[in-house]
N, C-alpha and C positions, 0 to 999 in steps of 0.2 A: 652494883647490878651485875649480874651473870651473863654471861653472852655466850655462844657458840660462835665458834671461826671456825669458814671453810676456807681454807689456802687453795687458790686454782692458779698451778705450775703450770704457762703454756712453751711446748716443748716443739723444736723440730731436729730429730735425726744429729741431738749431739748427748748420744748416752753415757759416757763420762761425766761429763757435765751435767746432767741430770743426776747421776749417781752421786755427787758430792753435793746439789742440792736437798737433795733427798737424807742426806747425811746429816749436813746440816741443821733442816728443821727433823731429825728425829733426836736432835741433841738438845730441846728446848727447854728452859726451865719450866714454859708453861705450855703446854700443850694443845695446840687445835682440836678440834673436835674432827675434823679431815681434811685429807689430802685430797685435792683432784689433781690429775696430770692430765693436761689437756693439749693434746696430743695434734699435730697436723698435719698427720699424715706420714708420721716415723716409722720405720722399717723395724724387721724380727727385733733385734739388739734392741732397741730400745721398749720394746714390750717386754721383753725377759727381762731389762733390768726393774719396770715396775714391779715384777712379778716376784722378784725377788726381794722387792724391798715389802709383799704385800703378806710373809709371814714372819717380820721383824720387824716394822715401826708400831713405834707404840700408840697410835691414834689410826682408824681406818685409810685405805688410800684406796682410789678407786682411778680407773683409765678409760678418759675422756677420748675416743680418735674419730679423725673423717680423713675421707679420703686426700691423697698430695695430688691437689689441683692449682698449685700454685701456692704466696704469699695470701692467706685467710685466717690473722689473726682471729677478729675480732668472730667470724664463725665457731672458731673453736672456741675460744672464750665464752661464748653463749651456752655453749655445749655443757662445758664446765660448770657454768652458775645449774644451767638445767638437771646435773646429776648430782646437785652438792644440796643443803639445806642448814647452814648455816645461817644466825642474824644476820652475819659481820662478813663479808666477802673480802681476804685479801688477795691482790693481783699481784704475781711474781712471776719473773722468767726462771724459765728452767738454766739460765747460766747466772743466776747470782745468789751465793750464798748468804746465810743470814747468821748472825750472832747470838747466842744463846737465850739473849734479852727481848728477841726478836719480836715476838708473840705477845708478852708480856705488856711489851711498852708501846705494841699499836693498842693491846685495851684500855692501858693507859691514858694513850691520847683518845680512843675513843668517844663522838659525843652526840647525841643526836644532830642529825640536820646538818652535817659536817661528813666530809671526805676530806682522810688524813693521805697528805704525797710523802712518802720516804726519799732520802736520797742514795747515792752511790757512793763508792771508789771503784775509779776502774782500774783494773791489773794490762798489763803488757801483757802480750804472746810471750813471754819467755817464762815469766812467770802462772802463766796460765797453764801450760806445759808441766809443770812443773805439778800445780794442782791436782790437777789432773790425771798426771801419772800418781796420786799419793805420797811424792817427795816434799811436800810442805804443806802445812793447813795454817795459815796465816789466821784464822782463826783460835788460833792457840797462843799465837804472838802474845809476848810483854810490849810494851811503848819502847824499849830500845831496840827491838827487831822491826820495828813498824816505823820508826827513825831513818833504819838501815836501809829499808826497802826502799823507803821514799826515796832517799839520799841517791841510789841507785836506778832512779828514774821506774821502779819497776811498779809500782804506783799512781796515781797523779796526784793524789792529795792522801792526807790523816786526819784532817781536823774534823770531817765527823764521827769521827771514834769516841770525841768527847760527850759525855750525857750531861742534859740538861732538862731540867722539868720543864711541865708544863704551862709553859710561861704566856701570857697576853702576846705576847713577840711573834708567835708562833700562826695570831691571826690578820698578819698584816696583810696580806696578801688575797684576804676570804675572798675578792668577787674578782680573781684572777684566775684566765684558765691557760697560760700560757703558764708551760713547763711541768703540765702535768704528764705522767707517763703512769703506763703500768707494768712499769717492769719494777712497782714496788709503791703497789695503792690499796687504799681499805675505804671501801664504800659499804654503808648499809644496803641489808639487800633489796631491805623495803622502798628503799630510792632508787638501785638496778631495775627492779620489775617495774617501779612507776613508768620510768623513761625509756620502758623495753627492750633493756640493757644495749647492744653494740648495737653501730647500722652496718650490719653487712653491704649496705652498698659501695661502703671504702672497699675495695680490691685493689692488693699490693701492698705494698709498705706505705704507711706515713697517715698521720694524724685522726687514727678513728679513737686515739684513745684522747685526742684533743675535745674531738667531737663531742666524744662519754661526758668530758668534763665541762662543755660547755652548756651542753641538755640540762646536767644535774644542776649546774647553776641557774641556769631560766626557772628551773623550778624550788627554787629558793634553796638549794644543800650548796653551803657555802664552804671554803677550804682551809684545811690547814697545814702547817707544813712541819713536815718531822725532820727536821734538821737538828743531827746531834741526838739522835733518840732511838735514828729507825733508818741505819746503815746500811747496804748490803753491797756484797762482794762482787763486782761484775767483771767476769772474766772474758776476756778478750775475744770480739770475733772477726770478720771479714765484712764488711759492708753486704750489708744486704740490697739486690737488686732495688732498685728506685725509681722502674718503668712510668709507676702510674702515682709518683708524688706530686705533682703539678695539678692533674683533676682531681685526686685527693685532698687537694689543698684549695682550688678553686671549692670545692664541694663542700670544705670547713668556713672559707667564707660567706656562701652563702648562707651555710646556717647560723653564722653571727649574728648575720642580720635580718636573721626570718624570728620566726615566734614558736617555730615544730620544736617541739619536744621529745617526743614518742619515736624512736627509732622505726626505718619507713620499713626494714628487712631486719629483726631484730627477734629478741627474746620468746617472742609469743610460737611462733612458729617451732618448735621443741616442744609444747605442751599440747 
């Protein structure tokens, strides 16, 4: 089966980091049908470097922004699906790089009725530095540089570098919604518009992407998980403010145990 992916990058005010993103998936074996960078509210630099990257990648790439009113993931993310038109929505941050296989083996796992969670490695600040300025692409790494790194704390793990098919293993976890993130998810889009994609009512950091994943399961899209398949590079940041995780998290339990679906401030509003 033939699919379209729209990759939606959501980005704030770290252009570097976006620019070895962006790097990244133009290095792909298989390529997205597009880019969104979904923007929240990043400053000149980081428009220019879209802008740059928008007469060399080899797949379209277009730029999602609203204005910086604050932590408004899940806003821009909306924004995102709203200007992309892909089947296959993958969710990536603008600070984690992905592996050439990247694209390829979310189709891979690709299935109806299913949202596939990728995992990480995170990098240190010293090696993020280092990315960043262009002095390393750890993505070029052999298994003895990636030995070394570890060994040198600048890492925190390797072992999902290893690929492994698509194994039954993979659906242990279907009617689980803890640990999902979108700093490296692929949802059909026809299940986003069902459950009217984010609730903007999360403001600030913390668990609307819990939310996403608990909605899509009330309504039967069960999970799976790409471990060892669907890597990516997350490079070092600062904690992000955490004013309003506490009602963000009150607000996730409630909808445990309610029966809402349909995001209350959500998707529809962009059309």
């Amino acid at each position: 089966m033939s699919i379209s992916i729209s990759v939606i990058v959501t980005t704030y005010n770290r252009p570097r980091a976006l620019d070895c993103v962006l790097s990244s998936l133009a290095n792909q074996l298989v390529l997205p049908a597009e880019i969104i960078v979904a923007d929240d509210g990043s400053g000149a630099e980081t428009a220019h470097i879209i802008q740059s990257w928008q007469s060399r990648m080899p797949c379209a790439i277009k730029h999602a922004w609203q204005a910086d009113e604050g932590f408004r993931a899940a806003g821009i993310r909306n924004r995102g699906v709203a200007a992309s038109f892909g089947d296959y929505l993958i969710f990536l941050d603008g600070d984690c790089l992905v592996f050439d296989d990247f694209i390829k083996n979310h189709i891979a796992l690709s299935e109806p009725d299913w949202m596939v969670m990728g995992s990480r490695i995170l990098c240190n600040a010293s090696l993020t530095k280092e990315i960043e300025s262009r002095n390393k692409n750890p993505l070029e790494w052999r298994t003895l540089e990636w030995v070394r790194s570890s060994a040198r704390k600048e890492v925190n793990r390797i072992f999902p570098l290893i690929r492994l098919p698509n194994l039954p293993l993979r659906k242990m976890r279907s009617f689980s919604w803890k640990g999902v993130r979108t700093f490296n998810l692929g949802v059909w889009r026809k299940d986003f518009f069902t459950i009217n994609g984010f609730d903007e009512s999360f403001q600030g950091w913390g668990h609307e992407d819990a939310d996403l994943a608990v909605r899509l399961l009330k309504t039967g899209v069960k999970r799976k998980d790409g471990q060892c398949a669907l890597p990516v590079l997350h490079l070092w940041h600062q904690e992000s403010n955490r004013t309003n995780e506490a009602e963000n998290f009150r607000r996730l339990m409630s909808r445990i145990d309610g029966a809402q679906t349909k995001a209350s401030c959500g998707l529809n509003q962009y059309f």
